[in-house]
C-alpha positions as CSV (number, residue, x, y, z in Angstrom):
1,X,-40.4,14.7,178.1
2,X,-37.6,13.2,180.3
3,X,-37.5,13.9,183.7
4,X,-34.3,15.4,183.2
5,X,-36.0,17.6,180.3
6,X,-38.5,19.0,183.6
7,X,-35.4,20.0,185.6
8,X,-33.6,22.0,183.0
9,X,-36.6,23.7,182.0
10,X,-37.6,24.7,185.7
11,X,-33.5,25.7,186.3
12,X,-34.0,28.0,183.4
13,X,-37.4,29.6,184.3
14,X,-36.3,30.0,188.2
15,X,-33.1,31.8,186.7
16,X,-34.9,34.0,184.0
17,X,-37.6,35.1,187.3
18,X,-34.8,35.9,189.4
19,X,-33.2,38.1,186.8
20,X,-36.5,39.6,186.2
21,X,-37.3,40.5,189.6
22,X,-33.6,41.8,190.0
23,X,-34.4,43.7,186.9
24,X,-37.5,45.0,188.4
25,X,-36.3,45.9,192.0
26,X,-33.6,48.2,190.2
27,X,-36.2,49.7,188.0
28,X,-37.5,50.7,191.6
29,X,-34.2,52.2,192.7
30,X,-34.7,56.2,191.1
31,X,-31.2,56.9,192.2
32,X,-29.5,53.6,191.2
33,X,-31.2,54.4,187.6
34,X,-30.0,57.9,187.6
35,X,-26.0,56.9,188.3
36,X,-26.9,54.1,185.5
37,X,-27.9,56.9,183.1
38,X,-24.9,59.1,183.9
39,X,-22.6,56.7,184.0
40,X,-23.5,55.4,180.7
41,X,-23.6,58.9,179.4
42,X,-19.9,59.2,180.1
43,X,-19.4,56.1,178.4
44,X,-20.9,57.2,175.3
45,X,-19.1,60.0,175.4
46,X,-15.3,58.7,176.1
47,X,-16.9,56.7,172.8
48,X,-17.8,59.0,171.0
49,X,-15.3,61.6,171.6
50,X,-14.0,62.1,168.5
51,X,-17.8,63.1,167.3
52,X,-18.6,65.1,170.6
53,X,-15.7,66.9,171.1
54,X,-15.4,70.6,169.2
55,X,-11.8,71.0,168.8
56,X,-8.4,68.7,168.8
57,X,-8.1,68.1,172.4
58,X,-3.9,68.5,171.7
59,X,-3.6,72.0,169.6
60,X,-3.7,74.6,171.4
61,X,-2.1,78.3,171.3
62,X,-1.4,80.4,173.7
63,X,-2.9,83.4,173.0
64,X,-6.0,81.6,174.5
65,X,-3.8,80.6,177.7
66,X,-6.1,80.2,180.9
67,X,-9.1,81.4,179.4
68,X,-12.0,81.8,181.5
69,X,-15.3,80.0,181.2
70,X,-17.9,81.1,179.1
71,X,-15.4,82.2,176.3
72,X,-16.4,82.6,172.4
73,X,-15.4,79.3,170.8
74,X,-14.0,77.8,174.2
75,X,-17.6,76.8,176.6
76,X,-15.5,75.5,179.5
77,X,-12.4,78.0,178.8
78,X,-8.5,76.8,177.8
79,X,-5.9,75.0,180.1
80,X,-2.8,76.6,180.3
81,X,-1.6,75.8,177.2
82,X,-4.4,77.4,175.3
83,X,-6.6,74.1,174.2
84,X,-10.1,74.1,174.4
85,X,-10.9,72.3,178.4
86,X,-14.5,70.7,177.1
87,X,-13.1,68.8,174.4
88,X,-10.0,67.8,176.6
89,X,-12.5,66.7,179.1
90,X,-14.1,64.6,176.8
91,X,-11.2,62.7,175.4
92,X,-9.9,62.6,179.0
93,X,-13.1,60.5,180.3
94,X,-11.6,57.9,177.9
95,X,-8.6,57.4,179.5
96,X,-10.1,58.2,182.9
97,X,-13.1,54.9,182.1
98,X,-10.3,52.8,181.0
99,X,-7.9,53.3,183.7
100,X,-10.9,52.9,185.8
101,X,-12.7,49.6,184.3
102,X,-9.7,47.5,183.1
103,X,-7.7,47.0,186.4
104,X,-11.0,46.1,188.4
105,X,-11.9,43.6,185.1
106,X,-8.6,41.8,185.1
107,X,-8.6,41.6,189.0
108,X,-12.2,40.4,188.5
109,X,-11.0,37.3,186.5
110,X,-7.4,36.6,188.3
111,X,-8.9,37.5,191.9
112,X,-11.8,35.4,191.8
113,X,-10.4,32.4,190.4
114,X,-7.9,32.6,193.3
115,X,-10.4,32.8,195.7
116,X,-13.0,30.3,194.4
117,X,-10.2,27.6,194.0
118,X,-8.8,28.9,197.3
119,X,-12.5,28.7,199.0
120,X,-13.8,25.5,197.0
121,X,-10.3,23.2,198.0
122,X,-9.9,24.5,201.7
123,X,-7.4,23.3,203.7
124,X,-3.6,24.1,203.7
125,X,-4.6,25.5,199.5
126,X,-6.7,28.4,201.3
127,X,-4.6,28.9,204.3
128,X,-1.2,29.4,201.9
129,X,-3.3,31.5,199.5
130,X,-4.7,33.9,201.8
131,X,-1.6,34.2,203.6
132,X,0.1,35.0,200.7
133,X,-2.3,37.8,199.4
134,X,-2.4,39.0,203.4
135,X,0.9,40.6,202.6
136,X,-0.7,43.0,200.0
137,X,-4.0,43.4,201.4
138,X,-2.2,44.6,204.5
139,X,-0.6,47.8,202.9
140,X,-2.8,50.5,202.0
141,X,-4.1,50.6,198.1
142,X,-3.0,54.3,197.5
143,X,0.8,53.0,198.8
144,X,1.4,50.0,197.3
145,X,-0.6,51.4,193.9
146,X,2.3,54.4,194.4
147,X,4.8,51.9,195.2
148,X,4.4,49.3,192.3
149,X,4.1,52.5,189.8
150,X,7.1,53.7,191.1
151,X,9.5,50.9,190.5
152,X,7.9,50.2,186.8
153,X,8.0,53.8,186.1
154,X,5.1,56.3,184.7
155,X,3.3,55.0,182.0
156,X,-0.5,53.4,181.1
157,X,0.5,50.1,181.2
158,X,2.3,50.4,184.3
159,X,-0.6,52.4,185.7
160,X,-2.8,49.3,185.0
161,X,-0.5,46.9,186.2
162,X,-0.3,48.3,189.8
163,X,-3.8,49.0,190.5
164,X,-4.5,45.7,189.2
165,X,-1.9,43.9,191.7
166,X,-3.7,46.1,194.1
167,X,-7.4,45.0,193.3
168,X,-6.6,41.0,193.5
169,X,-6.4,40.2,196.7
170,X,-9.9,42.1,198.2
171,X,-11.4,40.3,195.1
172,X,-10.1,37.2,196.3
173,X,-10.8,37.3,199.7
174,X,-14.3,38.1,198.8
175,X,-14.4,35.4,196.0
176,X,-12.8,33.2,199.2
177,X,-15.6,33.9,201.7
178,X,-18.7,33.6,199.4
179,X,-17.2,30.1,198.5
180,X,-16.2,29.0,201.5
181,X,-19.9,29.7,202.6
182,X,-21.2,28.1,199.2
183,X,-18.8,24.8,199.7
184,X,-20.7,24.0,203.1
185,X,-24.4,23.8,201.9
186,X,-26.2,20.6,201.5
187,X,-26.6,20.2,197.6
188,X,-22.6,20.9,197.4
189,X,-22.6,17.7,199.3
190,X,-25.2,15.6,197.9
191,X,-23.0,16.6,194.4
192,X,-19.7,15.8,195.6
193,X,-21.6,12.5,197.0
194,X,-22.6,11.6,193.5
195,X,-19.7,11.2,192.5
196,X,-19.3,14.3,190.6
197,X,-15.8,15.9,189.8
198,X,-14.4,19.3,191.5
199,X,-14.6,21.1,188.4
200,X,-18.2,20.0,187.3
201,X,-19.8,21.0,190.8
202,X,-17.8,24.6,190.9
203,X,-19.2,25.2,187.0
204,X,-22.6,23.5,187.7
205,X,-23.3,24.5,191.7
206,X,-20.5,27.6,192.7
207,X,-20.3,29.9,190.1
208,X,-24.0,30.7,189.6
209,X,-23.8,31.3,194.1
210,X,-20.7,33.2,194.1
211,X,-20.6,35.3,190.8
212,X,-23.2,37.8,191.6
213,X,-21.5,39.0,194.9
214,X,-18.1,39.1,193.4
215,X,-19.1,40.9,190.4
216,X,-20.9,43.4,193.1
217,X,-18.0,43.9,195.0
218,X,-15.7,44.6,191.7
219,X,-18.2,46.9,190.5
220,X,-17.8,48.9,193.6
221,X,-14.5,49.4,193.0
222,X,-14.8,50.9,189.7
223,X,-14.7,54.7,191.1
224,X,-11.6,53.5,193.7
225,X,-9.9,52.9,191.0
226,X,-10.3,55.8,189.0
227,X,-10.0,58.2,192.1
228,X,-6.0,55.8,192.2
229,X,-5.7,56.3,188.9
230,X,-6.0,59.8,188.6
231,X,-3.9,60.2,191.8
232,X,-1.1,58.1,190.0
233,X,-1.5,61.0,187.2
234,X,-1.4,63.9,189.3
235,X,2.1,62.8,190.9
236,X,3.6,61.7,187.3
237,X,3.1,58.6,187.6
238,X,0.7,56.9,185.5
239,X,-0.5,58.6,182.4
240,X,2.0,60.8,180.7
241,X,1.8,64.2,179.1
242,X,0.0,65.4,176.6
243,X,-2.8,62.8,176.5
244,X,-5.8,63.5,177.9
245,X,-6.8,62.7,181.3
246,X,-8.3,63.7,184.5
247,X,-5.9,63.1,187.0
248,X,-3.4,64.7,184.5
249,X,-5.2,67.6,183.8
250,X,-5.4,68.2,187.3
251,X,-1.6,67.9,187.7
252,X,-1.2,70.5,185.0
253,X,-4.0,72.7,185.9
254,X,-2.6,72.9,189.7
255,X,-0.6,76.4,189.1
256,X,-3.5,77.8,187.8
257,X,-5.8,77.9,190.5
258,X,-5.0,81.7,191.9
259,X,-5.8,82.8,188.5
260,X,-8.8,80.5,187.3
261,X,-9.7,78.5,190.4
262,X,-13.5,77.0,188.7
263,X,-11.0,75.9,185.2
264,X,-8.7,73.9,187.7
265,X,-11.6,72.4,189.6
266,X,-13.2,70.7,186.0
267,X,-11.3,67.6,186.2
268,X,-12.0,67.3,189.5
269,X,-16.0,67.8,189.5
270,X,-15.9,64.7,186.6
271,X,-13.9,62.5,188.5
272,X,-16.8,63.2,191.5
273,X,-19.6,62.9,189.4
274,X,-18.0,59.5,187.8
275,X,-17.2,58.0,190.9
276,X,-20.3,59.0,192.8
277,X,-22.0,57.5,189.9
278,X,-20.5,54.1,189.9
279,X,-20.9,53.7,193.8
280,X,-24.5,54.4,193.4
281,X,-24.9,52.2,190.4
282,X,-23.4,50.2,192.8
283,X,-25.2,50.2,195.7
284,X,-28.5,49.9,193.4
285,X,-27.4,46.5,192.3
286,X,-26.2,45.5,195.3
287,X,-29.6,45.6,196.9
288,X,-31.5,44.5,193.6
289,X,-29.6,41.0,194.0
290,X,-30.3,41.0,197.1
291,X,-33.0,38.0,197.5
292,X,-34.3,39.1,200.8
293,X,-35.1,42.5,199.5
């Protein structure tokens, strides 16, 4: 066997101990497994709606307006239109999860690459870039997510479009840092030394450094995002009537509070327990991947 041959083999067996050790330091984490658990719960369940859910989240009639919980045929009661809230709040953690998971995913791939080229080329390339995305990192999320949604208009595409633009540049800048740090270390230089092109050293040497914290980071901003989303919602701005979702359902469940004050609260107690969920999940993987732990 080449002594190349030895090299890859140990690369592959340092990797699959570090994952395995990651793996068992989460295992560790009761708490970090218990958001885990939950949080894929509610993702079997926003896939599985159509299976889970009792009624037709949209039909309703209003002889069963605002009724309470605990009602025959209606567990969780009926919004004010008279259709049934659990089944609602099923189909509505679909929306909810994919207002939530696609903006952080696309600002994942389009923040990161900013930053990593920004933090691998330095220079005048990182001090243009960051300046650039300074100007929206330096509004608040829940304004310029308002702002953006309120020149495109209410809808789910807009929706995602804004809290995307709003998720890129704290992606990048921590894509940018983690780089930057990466770029300075010894066997960055020994590669560029060899003669070894830009892109092969940031495939070969950065991305396996600077992955793990970004994808950290992003993940952390999972329950942000749906907290935005669902904000977006409840001022008419992002998901439109009648579909299901949280935010939405809170919007349209508002008047109803005097009457049935724990059926207006529903929405909100899933959009808690979801984003509590992710920010433990979170946190757990945070300190799994964390080598000194």
């Amino acid at each position: 066997m080449a002594a190349t041959d030895f090299e890859a083999l140990a690369t592959v067996q340092k990797s699959d101990g570090y994952w395995r050790a990651v793996w068992r330091r989460f295992l560790r984490d009761k708490v970090a497994v218990c958001a885990g658990l939950v949080a894929g719960g509610l993702i079997l369940m926003a896939v599985f709606a159509p299976w889970i859910a009792p009624a037709d989240p949209l039909q309703g009639t209003m002889i069963r307006r605002l009724s309470p919980i605990g009602t025959e045929g209606y567990p969780l009661g009926a919004d004010e239109l008279g259709r049934d809230m659990l089944s609602r709040l099923i189909y509505g953690a679909r929306l909810s999860l994919f207002m939530g998971v696609v903006p952080v995913l696309i600002a994942f791939f389009i923040g990161g690459i900013i930053g990593i080229t920004a933090g691998f080329a330095g220079g005048w390339v990182n001090t243009v870039t960051m300046r650039v995305l300074d100007v929206l990192y330096a509004f608040p999320s829940v304004l310029l997510a308002i702002a953006i949604s309120g020149a495109l208009g209410a809808g789910i595409i807009n929706g995602l479009l804004s809290l995307t633009v709003v998720f890129i540049p704290p992606i990048a800048r921590v894509a940018e840092s983690v780089t930057t740090a990466v770029r300075k270390l010894e066997y960055i230089e020994a590669a560029r030394a060899s003669g070894a092109s830009a892109f092969h050293i940031v495939r070969a040497h950065v991305l396996g450094n600077v992955l793990g914290p970004i994808f950290i980071f992003a993940t952390s901003l999972i329950s942000v995002s749906m907290i935005l989303a669902a904000g977006l919602s409840f001022l008419g701005l992002g998901v439109s009537p009648p579909n299901a979702e949280w935010g939405l359902m809170l919007n349209t469940l508002r008047n109803a509070i005097y009457v049935q004050p724990w059926l207006a609260a529903l929405p909100g107690v899933m959009i808690f327990i979801t984003s509590i969920s992710f920010n433990m999940l979170s946190d757990g993987l945070r300190t799994a991947m964390d080598v000194k732990a």
